[in-house]
C-alpha positions as CSV (number, residue, x, y, z in Angstrom):
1,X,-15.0,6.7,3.7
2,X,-13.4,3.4,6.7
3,X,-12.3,2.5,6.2
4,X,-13.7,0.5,8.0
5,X,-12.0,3.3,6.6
6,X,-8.8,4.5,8.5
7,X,-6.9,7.6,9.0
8,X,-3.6,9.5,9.6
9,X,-2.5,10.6,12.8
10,X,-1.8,14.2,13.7
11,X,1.6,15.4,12.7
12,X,4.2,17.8,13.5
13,X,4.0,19.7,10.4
14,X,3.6,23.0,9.4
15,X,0.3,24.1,8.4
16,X,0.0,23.9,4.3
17,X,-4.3,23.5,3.4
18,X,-7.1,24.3,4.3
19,X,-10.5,22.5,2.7
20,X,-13.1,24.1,0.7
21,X,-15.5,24.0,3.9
22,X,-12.6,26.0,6.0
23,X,-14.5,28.9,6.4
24,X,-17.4,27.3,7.7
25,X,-15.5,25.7,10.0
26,X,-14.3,28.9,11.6
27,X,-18.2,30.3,11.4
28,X,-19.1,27.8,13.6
29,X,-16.3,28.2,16.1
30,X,-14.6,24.8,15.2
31,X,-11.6,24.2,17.2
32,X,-9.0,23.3,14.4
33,X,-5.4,21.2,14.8
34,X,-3.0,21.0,12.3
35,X,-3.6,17.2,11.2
36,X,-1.4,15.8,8.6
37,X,-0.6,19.1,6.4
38,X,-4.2,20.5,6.8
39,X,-6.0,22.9,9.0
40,X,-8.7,21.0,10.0
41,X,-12.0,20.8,12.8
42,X,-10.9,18.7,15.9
43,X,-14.7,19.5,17.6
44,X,-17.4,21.9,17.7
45,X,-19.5,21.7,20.3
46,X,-17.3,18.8,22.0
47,X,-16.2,14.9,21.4
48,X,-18.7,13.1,23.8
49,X,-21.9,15.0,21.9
50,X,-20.4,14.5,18.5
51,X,-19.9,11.1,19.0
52,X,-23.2,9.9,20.5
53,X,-24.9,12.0,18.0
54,X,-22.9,9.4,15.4
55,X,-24.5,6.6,17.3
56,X,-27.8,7.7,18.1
57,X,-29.0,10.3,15.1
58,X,-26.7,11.8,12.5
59,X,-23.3,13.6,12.2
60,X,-21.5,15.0,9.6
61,X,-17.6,15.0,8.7
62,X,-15.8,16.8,6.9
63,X,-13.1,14.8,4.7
64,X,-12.5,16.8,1.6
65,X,-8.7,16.5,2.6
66,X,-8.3,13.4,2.0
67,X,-6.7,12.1,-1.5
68,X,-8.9,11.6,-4.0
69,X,-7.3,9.8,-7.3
70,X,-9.2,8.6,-10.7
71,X,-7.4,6.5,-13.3
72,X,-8.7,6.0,-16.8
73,X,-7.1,2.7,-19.0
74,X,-7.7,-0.9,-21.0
75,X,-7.5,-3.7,-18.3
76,X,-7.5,-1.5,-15.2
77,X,-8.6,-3.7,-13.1
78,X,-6.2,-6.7,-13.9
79,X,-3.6,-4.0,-13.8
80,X,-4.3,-3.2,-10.1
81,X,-4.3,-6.4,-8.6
82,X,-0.5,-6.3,-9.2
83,X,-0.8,-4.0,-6.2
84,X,-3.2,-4.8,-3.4
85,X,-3.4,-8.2,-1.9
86,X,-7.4,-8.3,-2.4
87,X,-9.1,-10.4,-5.0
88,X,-10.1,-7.3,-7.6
89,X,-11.7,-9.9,-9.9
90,X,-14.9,-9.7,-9.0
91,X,-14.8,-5.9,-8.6
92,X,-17.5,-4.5,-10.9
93,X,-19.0,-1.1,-12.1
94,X,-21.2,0.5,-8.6
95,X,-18.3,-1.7,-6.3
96,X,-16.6,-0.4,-3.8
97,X,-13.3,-2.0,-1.9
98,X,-11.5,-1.4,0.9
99,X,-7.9,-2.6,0.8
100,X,-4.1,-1.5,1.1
101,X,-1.2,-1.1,-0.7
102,X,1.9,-3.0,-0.1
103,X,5.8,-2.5,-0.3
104,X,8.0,-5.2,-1.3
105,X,8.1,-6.7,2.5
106,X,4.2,-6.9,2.7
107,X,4.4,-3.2,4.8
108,X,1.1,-1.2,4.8
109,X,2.0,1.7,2.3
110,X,-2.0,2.4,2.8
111,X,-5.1,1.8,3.1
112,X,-7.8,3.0,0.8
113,X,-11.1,2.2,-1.3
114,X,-11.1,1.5,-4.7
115,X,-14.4,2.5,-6.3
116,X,-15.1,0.9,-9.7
117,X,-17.1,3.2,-12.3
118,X,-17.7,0.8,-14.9
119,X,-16.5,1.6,-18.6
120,X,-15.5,5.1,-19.9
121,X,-15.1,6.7,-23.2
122,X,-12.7,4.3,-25.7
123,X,-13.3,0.9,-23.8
124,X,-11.4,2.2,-21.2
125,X,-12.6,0.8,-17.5
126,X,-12.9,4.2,-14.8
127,X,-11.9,3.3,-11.1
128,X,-11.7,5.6,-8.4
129,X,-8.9,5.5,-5.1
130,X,-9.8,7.4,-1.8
131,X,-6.6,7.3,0.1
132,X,-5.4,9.3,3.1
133,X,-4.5,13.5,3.1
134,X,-1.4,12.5,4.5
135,X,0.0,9.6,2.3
136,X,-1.8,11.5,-0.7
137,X,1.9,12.4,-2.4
138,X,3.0,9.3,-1.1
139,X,0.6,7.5,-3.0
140,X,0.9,9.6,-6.0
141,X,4.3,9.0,-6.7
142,X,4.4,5.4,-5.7
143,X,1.1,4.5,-8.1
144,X,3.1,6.6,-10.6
145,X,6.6,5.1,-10.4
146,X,4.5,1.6,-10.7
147,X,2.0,2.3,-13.3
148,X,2.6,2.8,-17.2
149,X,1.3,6.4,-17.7
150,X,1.5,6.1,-21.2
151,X,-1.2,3.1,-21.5
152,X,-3.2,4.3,-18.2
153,X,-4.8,8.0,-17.4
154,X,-3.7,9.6,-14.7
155,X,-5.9,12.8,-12.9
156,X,-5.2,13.7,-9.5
157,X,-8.5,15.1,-8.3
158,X,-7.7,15.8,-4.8
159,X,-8.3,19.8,-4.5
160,X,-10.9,20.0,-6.5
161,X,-14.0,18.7,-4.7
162,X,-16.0,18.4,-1.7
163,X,-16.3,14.9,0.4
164,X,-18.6,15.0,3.5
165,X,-18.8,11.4,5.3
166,X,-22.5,11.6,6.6
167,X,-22.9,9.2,9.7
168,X,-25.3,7.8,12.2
169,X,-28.1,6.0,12.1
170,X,-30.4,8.6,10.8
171,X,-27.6,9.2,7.6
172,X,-29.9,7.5,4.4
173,X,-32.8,9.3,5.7
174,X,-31.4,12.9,5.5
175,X,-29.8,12.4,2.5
176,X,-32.3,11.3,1.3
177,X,-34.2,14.5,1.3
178,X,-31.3,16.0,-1.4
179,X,-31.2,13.2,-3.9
180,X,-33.8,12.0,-6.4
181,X,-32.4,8.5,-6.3
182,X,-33.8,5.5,-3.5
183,X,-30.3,5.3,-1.4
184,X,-32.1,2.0,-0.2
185,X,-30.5,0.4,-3.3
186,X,-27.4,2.0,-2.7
187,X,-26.2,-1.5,-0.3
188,X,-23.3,-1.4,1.8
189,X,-19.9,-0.9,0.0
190,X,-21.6,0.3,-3.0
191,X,-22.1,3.5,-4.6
192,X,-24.1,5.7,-7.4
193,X,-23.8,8.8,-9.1
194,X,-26.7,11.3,-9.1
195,X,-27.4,14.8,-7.9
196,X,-27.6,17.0,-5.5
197,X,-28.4,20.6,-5.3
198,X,-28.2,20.5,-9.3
199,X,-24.8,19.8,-9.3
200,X,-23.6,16.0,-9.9
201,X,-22.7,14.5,-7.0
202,X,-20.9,11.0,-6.2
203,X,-22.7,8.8,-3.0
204,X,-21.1,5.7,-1.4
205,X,-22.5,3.5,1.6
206,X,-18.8,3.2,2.7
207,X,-18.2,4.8,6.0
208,X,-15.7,4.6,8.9
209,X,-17.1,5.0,12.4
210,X,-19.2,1.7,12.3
211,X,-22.1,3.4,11.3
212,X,-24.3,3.4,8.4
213,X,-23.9,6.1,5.9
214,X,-22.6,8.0,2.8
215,X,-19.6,9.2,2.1
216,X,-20.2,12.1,-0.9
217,X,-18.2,14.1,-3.3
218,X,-19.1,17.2,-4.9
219,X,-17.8,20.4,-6.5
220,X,-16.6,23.0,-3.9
221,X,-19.6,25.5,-4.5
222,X,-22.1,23.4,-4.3
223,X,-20.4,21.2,-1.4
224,X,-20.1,24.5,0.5
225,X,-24.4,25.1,0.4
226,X,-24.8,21.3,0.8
227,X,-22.6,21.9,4.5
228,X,-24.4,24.1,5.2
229,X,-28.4,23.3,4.7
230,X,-27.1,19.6,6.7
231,X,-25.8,22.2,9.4
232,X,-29.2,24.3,9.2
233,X,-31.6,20.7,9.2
234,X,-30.0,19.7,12.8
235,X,-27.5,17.9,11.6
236,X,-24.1,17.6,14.1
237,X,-20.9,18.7,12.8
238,X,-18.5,16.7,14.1
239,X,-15.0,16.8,13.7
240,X,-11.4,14.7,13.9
241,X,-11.4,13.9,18.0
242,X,-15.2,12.2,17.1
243,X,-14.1,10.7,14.4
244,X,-10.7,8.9,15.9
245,X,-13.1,7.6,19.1
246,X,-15.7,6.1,16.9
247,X,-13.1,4.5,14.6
248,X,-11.6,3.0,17.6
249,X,-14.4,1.5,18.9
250,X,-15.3,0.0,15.8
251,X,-11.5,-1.2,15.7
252,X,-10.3,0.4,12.7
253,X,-7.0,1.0,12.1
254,X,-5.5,4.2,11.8
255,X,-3.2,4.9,9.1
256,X,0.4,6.0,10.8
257,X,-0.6,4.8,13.7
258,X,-2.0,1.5,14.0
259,X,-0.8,0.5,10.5
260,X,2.3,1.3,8.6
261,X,5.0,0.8,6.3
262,X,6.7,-1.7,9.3
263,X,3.0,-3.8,9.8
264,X,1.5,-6.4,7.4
265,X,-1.6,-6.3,7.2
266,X,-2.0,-10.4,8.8
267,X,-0.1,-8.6,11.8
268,X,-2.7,-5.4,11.8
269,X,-5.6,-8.5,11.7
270,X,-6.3,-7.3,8.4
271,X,-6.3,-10.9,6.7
272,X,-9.6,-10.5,5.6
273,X,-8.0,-8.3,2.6
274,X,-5.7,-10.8,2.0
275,X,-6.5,-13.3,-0.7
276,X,-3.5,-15.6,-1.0
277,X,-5.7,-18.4,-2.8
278,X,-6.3,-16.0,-6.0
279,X,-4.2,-16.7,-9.2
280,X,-1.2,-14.3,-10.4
281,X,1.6,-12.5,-8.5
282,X,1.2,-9.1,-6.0
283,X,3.7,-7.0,-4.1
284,X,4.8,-8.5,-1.5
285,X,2.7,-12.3,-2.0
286,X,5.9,-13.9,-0.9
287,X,6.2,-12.5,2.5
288,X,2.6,-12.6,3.4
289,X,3.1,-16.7,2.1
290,X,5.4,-17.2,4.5
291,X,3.9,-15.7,7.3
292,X,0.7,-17.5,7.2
293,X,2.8,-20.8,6.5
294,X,4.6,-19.6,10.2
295,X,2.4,-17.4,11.7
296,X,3.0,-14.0,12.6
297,X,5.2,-13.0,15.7
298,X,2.8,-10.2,16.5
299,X,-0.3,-9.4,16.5
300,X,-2.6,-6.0,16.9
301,X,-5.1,-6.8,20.0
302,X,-7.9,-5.1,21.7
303,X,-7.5,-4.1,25.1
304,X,-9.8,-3.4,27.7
305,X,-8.2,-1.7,30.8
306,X,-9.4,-1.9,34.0
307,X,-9.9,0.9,35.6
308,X,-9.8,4.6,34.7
309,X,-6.6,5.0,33.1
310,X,-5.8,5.7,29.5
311,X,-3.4,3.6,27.1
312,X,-2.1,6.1,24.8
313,X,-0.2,5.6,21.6
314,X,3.6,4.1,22.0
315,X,2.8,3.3,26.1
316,X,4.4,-0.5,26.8
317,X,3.0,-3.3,27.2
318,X,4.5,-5.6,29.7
319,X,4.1,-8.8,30.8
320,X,5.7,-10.2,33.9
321,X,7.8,-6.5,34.5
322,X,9.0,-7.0,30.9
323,X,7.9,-4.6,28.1
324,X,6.8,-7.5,25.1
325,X,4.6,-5.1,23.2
326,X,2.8,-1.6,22.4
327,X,0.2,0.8,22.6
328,X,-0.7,2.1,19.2
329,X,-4.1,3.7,19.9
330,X,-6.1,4.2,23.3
331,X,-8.7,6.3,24.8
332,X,-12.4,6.5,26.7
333,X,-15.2,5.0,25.0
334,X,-18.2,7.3,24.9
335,X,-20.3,4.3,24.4
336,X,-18.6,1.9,26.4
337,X,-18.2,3.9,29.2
338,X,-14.5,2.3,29.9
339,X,-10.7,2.8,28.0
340,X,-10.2,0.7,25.2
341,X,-6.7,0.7,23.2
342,X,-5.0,-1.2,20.6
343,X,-1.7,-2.8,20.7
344,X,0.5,-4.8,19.4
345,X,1.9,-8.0,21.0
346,X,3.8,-11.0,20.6
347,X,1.1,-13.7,19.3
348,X,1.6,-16.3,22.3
349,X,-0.4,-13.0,24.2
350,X,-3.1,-12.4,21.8
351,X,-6.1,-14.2,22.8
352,X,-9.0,-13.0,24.9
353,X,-9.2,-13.0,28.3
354,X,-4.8,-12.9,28.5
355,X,-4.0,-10.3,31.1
356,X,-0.9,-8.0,30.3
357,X,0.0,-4.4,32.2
358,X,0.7,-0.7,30.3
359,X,3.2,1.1,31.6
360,X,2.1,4.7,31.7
361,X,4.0,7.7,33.1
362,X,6.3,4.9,35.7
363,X,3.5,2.9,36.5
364,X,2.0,-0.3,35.5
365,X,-2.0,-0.7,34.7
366,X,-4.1,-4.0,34.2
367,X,-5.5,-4.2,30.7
368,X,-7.2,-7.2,29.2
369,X,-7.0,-8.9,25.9
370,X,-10.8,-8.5,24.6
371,X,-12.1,-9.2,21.2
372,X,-12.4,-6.9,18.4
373,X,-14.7,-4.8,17.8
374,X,-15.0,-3.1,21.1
375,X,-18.7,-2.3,20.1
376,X,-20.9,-3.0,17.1
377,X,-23.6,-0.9,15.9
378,X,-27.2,-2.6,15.6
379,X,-27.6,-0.4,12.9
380,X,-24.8,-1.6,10.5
């Protein structure tokens, strides 16, 4: 779902999951990682293909590992805004939001959609969270540490269904084919509930490689034939290494990486979630106050390198032989045809056109401050 939807890094765990699709993975000779606690598909037939067949037809992800949370209670919504920074007020039933969740000093704790089911049984309001596989326990414990469980239903839904992110420009149009519902009325950041297959299925126009599409849930059985007739249609498979070089060039942050516990989200040039003019009190409102009364000291850029070399994450950033900043994501564009990274430096060296260096490997490369996004779908 990008978030903009973002995601975790890879880690150096052991191997726990595996998704409901595993097996398909291995069927169609996915090369799998361990990525955050999961077993999951880093390509198929390769990165480059996957990703331009994101941009130019249709790919499909899977993401059934990530956390999937729905809460059931009286005032839900008036409850949450206690713990994002976003304006929830004018969330209503078919809504979707993308926003994070913050610690006490205004650090990312994650980022994550809220979808907003409208009214369940007893006058209770039904919202959904989508958060990250590897902040899912995180999450779960912090939301239950800071929510009354005795007023507000808890169910943590996060093994028991199917979610495929279906990308690209071509995405409404073969879902289409599996849905009785017009996904033209489905607008962006919205979603719907319907069917697919004969099984109940939940759809949302929320996606995170800067492409149109749907991101949609559905029992394991049924998710498993639905995988599988996309697969059979034409549709690319694509897996994690696609996914992390479309994010990038649509500038999303990446939980763990670009974003974390240490990062605000005005740092992580994520103001646009922040909503500092709304009435009542969130976590972490204070610090966020003072930094846009200050300005930040830091800010996450957009680099364009010159030249072939690759910025990875945690390379310097120097300016004048002195390191001032860091790399926190970097690789090739497919589309671009030239590295782009992210980074994070002091805000006297964030605007375009400022020239800094990365140090990579004992040497020093010339990288550019650009604007963000690095590229921007004309479909989306």
């Amino acid at each position: 779902m990008n978030h903009s939807r973002s995601e975790e890094p890879l880690l150096d765990t052991l191997i726990t999951f595996q998704t409901p699709l595993y097996q398909l993975h291995r069927e169609h000779q996915a090369r799998l990682i361990e990525f955050g606690g999961w077993e999951m598909p880093v390509q198929y037939t390769g990165i480059t293909q996957e990703h331009q067949a994101v941009r130019q037809a249709v790919g499909v992800f899977d993401i059934s590992h990530m956390g999937k949370f729905e809460l059931l209670g009286e005032d839900l919504v008036k409850i949450l805004q206690r713990f994002v920074p976003s304006d929830l007020s004018k969330l209503h039933a078919g809504d979707a939001l993308y926003t994070v969740l913050l610690n006490d000093t205004a650090g990312i704790i994650d980022d994550l959609i809220i979808y907003h089911h409208g009214m369940a049984e007893g006058n209770r309001e039904r919202i959904s969270l989508i958060v990250n596989a590897a902040t899912t326990e995180k999450d779960k414990t912090w939301l239950a540490a800071h929510l009354d469980l005795g007023r507000i239903e808890f169910r943590d839904h996060s093994r028991d269904y199917v979610l495929v992110a279906i990308q690209g420009p071509q995405a409404v149009a073969t879902l289409q084919a599996y849905v009785p519902i017009d996904l033209q009325s489905v607008k962006r950041y919205k979603h719907a509930e319907s069917t697919i297959m004969g099984a109940p299925a939940f759809l949302a126009r929320t996606g995170y490689t800067g492409e149109d599409g749907f991101e949609v849930m559905l029992p394991n059985g049924v998710g498993q034939d639905f995988w599988r007739s996309l697969l059979d249609s034409g549709v690319e498979p694509c897996g994690l290494g696609a996914r992390d070089t479309l994010r990038l060039e649509a500038a999303m942050a990446l939980y763990g990486q670009d974003i974390d516990e240490t990062t605000t989200p005005l740092e992580a040039g994520l103001g646009w979630l922040v909503h500092l003019d709304r009435t009542g009190d969130f976590i972490g409102r204070a610090v966020l106050e003072q930094q846009k009364q200050n300005s930040v000291q830091r800010r996450l850029v957009g680099l364009k390198m010159e030249g072939r070399a690759i910025a990875r994450h945690g390379y310097p950033i120097m300016i004048d032989g002195e390191p001032v900043g860091v790399v926190t994501s970097g690789s090739v564009s497919p589309t671009l045809g030239y590295p782009i990274a992210l980074a994070y430096v002091p805000t006297a060296y964030a605007k375009p056109g400022q020239e800094v260096e990365v140090a990579i490997r004992g040497k020093t490369y010339p990288a550019t401050v650009v604007k963000r996004p690095f590229y921007k779908s004309p479909h989306w």
